[in-house]
PAMITOR-366175 format. One line per field, with one value per residue (C-alpha): x, y, z. Coordinates in nm, 2 decimals, always signed. Layout:
<nodes>
c1: X/...
c2: Y/...
c3: Z/...
</nodes>
This chain:
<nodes>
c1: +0.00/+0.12/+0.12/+0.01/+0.25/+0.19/+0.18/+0.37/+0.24/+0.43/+0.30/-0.10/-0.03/+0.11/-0.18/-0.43/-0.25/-0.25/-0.63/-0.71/-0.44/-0.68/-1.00/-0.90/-0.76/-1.17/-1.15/-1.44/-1.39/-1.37/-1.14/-0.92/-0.98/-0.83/-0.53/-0.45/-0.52/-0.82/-1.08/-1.42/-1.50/-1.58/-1.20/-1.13/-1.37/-1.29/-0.88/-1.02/-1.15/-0.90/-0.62/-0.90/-0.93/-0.57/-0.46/-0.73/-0.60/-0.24/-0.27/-0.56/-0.32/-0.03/-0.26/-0.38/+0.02/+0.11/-0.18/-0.10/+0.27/+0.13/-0.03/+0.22/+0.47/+0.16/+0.20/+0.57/+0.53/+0.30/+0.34/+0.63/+0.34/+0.06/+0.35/+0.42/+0.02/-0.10/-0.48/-0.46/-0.23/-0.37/-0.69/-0.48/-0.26/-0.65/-0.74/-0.48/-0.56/-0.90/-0.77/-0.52/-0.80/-1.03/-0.80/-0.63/-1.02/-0.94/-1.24/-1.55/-1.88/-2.06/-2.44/-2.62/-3.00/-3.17/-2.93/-3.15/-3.00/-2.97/-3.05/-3.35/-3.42/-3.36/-3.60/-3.91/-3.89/-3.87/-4.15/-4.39
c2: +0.00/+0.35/+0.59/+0.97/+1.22/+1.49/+1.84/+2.17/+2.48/+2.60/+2.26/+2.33/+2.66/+2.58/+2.33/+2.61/+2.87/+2.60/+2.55/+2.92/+2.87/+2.56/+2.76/+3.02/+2.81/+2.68/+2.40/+2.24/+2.16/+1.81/+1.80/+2.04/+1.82/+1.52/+1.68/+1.86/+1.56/+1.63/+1.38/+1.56/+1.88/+2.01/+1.99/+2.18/+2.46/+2.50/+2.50/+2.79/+2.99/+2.96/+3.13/+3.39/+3.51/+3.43/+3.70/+3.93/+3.96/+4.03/+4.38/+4.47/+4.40/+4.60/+4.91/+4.91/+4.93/+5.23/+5.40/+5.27/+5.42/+5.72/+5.75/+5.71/+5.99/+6.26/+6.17/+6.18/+6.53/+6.68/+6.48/+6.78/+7.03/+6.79/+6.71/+7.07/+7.10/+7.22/+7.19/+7.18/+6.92/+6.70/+6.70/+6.59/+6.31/+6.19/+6.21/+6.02/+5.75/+5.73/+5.64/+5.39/+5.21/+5.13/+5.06/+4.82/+4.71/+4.77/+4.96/+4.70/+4.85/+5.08/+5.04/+5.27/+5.32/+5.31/+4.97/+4.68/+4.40/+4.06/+3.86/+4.08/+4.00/+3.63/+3.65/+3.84/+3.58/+3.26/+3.36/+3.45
c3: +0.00/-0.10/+0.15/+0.05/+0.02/+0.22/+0.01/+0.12/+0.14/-0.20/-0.38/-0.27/-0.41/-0.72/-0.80/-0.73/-0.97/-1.24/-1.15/-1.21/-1.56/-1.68/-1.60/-1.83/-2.08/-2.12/-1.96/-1.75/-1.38/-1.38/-1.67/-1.46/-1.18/-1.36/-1.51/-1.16/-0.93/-0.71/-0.67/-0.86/-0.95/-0.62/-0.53/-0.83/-0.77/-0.41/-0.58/-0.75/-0.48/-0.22/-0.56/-0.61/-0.27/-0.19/-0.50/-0.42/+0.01/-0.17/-0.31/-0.02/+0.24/+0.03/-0.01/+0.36/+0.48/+0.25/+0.37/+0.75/+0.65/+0.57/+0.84/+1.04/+0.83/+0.92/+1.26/+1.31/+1.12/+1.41/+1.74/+1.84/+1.85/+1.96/+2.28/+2.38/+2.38/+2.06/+2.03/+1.59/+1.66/+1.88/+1.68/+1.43/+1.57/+1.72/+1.35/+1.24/+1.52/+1.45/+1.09/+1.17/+1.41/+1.08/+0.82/+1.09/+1.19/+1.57/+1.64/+1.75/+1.61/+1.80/+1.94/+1.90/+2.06/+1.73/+1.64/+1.74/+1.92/+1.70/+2.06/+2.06/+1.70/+1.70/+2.09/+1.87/+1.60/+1.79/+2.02/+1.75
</nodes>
């Protein structure tokens, strides 16, 4: 009995970037499932969507750290003034924060009165 050789990280990779290559060359999921190596179609799909999403995180996670480097270039550029108690300034650098906090997605969403509760939602439709 053969045993199964465990893939690396690199190899799984590989396998789904020549899943997205087959897909655009025309060909049909379980024809790219049989010349890549996964057992149906589904494997192939789901191949597919991990390379999408994988490519897609790439330049999203680029473009939020030049903007979190900017960030922190407008910072360095006021926190003098903001330290010796300039009120322009620390509005600013408080700005800047606030910025930082949701590109960075630190902030937890805010409640408001008029925001209904989900528990409450969930609660009214159960006991009708």
């Amino acid at each position: 009995m053969k045993k199964k050789q465990i893939e690396t990280k690199q190899e799984i990779i590989d396998k789904e970037n020549k899943v997205v290559d087959l897909r655009r060359a025309g060909l049909t999921w379980s024809r790219i499932a049989f010349e890549v190596g996964y057992a149906d179609h589904s494997g192939a799909f789901a191949a597919y969507k991990r390379a999408l999403s994988r490519t897609l995180e790439e330049p999203i996670a680029q473009v939020r750290q030049a903007e979190i480097d900017r960030l922190d270039r407008l910072q360095v550029a006021v926190w003098q003034k903001a330290m010796k108690g300039d009120n322009a300034s620390i509005m600013t650098i408080v700005r800047i924060i606030e910025q930082r906090v949701k590109i960075l997605g630190l902030a937890s969403p805010e409640k408001s009165a008029n925001t209904p509760d989900i528990w409450d939602e969930l609660a009214a439709e159960i006991l009708k």
